[in-house]
Chimera marker file (.cmm) of the C-alpha trace (Angstrom):
<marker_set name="trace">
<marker id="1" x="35.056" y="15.781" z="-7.278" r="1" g="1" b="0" radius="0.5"/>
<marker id="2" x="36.002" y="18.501" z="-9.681" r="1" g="1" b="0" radius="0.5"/>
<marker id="3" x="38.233" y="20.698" z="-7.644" r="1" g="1" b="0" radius="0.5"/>
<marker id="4" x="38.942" y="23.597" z="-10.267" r="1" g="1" b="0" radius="0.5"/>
<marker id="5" x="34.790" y="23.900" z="-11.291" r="1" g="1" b="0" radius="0.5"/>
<marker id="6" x="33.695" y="23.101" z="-7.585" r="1" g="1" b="0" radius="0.5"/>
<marker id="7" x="33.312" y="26.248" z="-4.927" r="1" g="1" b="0" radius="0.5"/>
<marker id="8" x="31.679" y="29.626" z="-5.160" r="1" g="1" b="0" radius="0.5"/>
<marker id="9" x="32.449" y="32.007" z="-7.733" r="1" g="1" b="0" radius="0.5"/>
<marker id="10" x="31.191" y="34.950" z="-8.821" r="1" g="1" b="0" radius="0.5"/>
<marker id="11" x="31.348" y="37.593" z="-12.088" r="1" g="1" b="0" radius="0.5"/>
<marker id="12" x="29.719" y="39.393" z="-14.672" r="1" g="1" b="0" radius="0.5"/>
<marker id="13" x="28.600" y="38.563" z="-18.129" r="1" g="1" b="0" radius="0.5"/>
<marker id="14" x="28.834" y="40.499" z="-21.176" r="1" g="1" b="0" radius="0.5"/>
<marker id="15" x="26.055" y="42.240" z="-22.535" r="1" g="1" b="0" radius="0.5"/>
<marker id="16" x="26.124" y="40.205" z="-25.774" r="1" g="1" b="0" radius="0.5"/>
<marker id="17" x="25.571" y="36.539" z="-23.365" r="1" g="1" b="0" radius="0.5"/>
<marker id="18" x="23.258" y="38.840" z="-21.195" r="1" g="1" b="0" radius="0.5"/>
<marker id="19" x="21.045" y="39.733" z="-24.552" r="1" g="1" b="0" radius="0.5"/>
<marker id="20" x="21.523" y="35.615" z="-25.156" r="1" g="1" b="0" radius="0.5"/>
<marker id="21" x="20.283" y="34.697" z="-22.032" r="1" g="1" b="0" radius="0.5"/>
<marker id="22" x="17.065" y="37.150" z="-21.445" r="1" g="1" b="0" radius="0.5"/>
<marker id="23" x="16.266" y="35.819" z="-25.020" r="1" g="1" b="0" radius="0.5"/>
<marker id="24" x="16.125" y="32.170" z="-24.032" r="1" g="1" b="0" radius="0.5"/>
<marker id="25" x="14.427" y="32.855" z="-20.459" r="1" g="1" b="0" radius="0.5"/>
<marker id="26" x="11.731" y="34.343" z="-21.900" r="1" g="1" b="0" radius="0.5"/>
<marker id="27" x="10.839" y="31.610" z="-24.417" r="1" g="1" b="0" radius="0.5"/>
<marker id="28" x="9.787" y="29.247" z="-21.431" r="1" g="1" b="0" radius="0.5"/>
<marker id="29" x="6.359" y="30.729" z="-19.692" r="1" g="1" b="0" radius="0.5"/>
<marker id="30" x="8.035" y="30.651" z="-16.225" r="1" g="1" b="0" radius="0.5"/>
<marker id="31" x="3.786" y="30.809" z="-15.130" r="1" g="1" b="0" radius="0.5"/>
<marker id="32" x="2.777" y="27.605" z="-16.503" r="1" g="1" b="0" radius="0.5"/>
<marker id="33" x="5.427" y="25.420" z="-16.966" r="1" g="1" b="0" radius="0.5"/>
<marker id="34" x="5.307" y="22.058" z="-14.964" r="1" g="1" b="0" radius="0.5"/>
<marker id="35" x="8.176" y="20.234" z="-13.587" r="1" g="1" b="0" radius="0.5"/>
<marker id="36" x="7.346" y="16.730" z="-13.502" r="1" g="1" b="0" radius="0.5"/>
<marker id="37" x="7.788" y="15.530" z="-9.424" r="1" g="1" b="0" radius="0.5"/>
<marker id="38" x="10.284" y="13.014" z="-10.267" r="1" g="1" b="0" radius="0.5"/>
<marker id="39" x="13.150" y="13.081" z="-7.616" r="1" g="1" b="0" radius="0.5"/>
<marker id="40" x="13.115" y="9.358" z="-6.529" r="1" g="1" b="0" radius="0.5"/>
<marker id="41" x="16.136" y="7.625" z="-7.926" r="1" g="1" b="0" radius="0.5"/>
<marker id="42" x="19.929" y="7.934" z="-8.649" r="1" g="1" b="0" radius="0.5"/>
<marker id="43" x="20.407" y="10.324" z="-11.082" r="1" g="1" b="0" radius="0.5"/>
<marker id="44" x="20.839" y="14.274" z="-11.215" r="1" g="1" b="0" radius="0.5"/>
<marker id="45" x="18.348" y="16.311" z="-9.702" r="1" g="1" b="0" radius="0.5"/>
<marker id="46" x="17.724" y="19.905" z="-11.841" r="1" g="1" b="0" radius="0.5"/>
<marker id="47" x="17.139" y="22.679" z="-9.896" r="1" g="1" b="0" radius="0.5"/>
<marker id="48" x="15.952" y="26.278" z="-10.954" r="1" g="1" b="0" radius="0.5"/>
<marker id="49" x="15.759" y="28.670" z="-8.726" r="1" g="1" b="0" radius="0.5"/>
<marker id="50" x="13.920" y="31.949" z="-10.660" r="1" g="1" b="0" radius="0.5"/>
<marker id="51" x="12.976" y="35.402" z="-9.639" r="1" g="1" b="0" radius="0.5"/>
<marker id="52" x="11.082" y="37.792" z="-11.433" r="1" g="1" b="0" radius="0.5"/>
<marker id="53" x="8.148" y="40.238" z="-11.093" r="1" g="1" b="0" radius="0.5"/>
<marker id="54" x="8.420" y="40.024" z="-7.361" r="1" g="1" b="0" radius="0.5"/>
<marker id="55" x="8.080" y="36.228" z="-7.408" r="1" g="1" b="0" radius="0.5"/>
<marker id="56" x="10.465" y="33.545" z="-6.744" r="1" g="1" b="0" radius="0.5"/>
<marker id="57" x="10.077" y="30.332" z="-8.161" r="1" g="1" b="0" radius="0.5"/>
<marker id="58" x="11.553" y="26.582" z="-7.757" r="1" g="1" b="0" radius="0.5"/>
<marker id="59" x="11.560" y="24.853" z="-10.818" r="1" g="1" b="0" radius="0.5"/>
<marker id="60" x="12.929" y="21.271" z="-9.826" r="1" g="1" b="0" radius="0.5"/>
<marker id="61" x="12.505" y="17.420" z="-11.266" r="1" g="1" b="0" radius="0.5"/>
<marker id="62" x="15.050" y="14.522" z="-12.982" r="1" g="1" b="0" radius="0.5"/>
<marker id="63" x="13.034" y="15.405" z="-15.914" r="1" g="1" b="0" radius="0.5"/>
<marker id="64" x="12.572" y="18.973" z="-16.534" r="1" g="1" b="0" radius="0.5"/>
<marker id="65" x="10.137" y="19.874" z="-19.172" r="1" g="1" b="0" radius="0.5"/>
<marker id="66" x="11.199" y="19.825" z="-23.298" r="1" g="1" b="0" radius="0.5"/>
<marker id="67" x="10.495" y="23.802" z="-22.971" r="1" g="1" b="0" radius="0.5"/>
<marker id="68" x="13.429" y="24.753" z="-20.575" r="1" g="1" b="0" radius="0.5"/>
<marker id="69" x="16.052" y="21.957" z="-21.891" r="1" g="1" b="0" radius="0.5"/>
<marker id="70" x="17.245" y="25.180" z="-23.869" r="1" g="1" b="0" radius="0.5"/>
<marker id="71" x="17.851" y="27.384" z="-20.453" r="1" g="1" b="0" radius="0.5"/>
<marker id="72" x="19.205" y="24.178" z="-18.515" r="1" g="1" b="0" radius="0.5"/>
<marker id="73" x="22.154" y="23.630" z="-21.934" r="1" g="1" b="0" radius="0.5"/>
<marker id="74" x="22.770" y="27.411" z="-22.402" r="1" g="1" b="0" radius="0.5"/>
<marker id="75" x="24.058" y="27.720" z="-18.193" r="1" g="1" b="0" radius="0.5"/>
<marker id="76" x="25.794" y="24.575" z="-18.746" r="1" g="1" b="0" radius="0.5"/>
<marker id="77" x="28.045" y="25.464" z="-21.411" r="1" g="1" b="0" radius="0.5"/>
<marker id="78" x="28.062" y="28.992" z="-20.043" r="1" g="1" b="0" radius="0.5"/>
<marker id="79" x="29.917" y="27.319" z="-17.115" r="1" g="1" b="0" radius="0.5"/>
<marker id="80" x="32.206" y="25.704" z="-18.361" r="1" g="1" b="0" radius="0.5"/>
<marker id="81" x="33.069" y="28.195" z="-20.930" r="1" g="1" b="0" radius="0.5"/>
<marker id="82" x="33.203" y="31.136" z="-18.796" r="1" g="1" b="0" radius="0.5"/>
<marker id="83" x="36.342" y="32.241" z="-16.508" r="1" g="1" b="0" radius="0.5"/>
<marker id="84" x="35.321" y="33.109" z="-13.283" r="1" g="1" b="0" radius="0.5"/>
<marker id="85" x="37.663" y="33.842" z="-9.538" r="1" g="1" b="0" radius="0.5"/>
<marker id="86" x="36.884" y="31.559" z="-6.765" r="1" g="1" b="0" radius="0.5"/>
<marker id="87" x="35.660" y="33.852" z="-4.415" r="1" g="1" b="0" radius="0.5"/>
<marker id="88" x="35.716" y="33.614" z="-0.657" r="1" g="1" b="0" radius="0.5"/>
<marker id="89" x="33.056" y="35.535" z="0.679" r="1" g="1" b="0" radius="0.5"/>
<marker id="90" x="29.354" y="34.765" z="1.332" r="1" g="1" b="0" radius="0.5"/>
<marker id="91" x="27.086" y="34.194" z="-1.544" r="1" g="1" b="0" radius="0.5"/>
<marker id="92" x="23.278" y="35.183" z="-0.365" r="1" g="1" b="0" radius="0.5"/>
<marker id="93" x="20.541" y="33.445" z="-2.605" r="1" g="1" b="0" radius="0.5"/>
<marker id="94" x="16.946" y="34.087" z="-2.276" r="1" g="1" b="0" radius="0.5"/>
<marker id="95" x="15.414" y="30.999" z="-1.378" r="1" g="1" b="0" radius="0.5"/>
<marker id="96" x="11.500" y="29.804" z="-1.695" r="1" g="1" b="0" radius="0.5"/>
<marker id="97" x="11.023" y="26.248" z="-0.141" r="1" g="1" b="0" radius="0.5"/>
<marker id="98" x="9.414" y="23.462" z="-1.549" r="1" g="1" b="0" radius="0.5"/>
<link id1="1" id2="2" r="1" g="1" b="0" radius="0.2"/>
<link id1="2" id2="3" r="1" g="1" b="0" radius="0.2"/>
<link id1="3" id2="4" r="1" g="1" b="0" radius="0.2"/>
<link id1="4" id2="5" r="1" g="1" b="0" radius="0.2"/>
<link id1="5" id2="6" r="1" g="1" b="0" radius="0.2"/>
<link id1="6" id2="7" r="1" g="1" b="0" radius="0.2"/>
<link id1="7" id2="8" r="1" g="1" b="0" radius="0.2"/>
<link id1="8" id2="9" r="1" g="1" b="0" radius="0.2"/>
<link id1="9" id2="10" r="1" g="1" b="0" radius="0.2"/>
<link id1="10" id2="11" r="1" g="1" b="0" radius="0.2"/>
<link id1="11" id2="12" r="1" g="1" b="0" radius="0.2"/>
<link id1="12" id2="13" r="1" g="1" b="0" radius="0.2"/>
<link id1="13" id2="14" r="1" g="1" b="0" radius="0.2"/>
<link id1="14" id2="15" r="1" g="1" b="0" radius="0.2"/>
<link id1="15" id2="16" r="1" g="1" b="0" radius="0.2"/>
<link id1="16" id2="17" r="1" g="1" b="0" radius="0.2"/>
<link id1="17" id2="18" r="1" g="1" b="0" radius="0.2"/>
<link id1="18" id2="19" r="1" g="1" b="0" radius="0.2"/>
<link id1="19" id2="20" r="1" g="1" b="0" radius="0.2"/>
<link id1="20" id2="21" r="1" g="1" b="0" radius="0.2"/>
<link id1="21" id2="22" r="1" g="1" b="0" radius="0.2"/>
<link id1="22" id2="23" r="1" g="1" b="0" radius="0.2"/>
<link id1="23" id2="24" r="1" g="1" b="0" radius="0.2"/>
<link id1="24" id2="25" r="1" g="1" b="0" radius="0.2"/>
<link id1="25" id2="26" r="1" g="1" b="0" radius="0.2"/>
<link id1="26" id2="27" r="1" g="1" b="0" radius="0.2"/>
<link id1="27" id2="28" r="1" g="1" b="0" radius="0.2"/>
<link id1="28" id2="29" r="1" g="1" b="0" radius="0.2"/>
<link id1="29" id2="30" r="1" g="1" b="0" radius="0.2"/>
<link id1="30" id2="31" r="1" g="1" b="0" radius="0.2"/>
<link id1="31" id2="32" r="1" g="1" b="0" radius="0.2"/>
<link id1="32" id2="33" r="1" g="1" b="0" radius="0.2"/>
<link id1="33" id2="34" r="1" g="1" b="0" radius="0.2"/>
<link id1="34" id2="35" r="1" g="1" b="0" radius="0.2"/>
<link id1="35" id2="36" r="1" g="1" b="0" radius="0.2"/>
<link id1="36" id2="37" r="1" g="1" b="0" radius="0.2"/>
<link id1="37" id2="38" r="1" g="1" b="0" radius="0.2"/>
<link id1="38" id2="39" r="1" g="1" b="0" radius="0.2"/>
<link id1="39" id2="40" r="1" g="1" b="0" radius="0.2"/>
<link id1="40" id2="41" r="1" g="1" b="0" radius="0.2"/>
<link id1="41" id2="42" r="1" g="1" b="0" radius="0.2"/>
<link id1="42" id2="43" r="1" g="1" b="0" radius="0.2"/>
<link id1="43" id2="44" r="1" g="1" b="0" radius="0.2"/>
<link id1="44" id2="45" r="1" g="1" b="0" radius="0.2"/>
<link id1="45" id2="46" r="1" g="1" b="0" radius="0.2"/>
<link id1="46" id2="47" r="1" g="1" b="0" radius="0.2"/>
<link id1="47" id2="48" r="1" g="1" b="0" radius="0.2"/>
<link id1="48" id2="49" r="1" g="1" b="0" radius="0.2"/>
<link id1="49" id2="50" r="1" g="1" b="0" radius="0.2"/>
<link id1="50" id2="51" r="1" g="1" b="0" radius="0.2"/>
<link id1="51" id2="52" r="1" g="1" b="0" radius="0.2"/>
<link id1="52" id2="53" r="1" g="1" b="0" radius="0.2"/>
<link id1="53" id2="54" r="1" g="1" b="0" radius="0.2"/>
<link id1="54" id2="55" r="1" g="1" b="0" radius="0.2"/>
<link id1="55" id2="56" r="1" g="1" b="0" radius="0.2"/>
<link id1="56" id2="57" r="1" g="1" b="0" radius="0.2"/>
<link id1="57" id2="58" r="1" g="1" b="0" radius="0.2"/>
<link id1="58" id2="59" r="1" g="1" b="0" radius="0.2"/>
<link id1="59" id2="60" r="1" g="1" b="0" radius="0.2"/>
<link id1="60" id2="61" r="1" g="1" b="0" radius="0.2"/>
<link id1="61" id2="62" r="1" g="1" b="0" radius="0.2"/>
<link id1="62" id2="63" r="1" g="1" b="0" radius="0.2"/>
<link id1="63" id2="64" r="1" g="1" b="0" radius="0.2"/>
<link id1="64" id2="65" r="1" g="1" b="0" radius="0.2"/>
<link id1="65" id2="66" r="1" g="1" b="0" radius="0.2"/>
<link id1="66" id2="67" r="1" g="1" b="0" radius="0.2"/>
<link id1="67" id2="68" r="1" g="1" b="0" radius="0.2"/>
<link id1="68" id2="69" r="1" g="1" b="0" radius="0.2"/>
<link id1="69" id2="70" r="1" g="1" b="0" radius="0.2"/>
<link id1="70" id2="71" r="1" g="1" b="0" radius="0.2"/>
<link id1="71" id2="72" r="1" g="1" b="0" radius="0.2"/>
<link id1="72" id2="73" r="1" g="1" b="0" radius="0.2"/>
<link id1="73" id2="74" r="1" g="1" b="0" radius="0.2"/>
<link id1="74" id2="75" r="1" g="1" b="0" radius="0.2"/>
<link id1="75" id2="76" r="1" g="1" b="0" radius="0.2"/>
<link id1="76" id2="77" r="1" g="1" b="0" radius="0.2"/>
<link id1="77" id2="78" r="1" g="1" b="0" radius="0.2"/>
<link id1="78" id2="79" r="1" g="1" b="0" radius="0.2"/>
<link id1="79" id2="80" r="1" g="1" b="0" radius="0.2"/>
<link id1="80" id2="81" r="1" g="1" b="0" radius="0.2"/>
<link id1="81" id2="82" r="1" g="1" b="0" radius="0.2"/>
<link id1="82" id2="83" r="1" g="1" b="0" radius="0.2"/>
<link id1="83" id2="84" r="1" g="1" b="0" radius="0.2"/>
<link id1="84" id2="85" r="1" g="1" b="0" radius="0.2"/>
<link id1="85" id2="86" r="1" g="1" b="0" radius="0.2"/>
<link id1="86" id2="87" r="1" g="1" b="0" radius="0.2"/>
<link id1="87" id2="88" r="1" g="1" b="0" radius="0.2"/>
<link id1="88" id2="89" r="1" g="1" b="0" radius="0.2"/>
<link id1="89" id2="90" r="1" g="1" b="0" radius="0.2"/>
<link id1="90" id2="91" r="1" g="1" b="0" radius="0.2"/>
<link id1="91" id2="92" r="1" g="1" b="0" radius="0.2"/>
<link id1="92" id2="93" r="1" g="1" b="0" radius="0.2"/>
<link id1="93" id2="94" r="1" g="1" b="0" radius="0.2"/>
<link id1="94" id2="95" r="1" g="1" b="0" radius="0.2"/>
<link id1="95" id2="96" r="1" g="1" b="0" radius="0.2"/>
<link id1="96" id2="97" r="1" g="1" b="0" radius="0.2"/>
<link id1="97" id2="98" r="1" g="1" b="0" radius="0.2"/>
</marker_set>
């Protein structure tokens, strides 16, 4: 396990990786794209979970669509490039089911 990238954390972005990421979010059409139902065998499972205009969306396969391999690489690196504090208190996340 990675102990210093594993836990909850929590911060703020700055308006310039803000602009970055409302740019790339809203090259995919959240509406029509299709995640293919492929969750059957060892290897990692994406999962997005998106809300906007009142809706809230899970976007989850092994092989998400060509589209939102953009959004899926920009949080990655955001992650890891980004300094966050652990923090101790409880994160709340909106949650539609399956």
């Amino acid at each position: 396990m990675d102990t210093v990238r594993s836990g909850a954390f929590k911060g703020v972005i700055d308006s310039s990786e803000l602009t970055k990421l409302k740019s790339i979010l809203s090259s995919v059409n959240w509406d029509t794209v299709k995640f293919p139902d492929r969750t059957c065998c060892d290897a990692p499972v994406i999962q997005i979970l998106l809300t906007y205009n009142s809706k809230t969306r899970v976007y989850k396969s092994m092989d998400p669509p060509r589209s939102v391999i953009k959004v899926i690489s920009y949080l990655q690196n955001l992650a890891v490039s980004i300094k966050l504090p652990e923090y101790k208190g409880a994160i709340d996340f909106e949650y539609a089911p399956d």
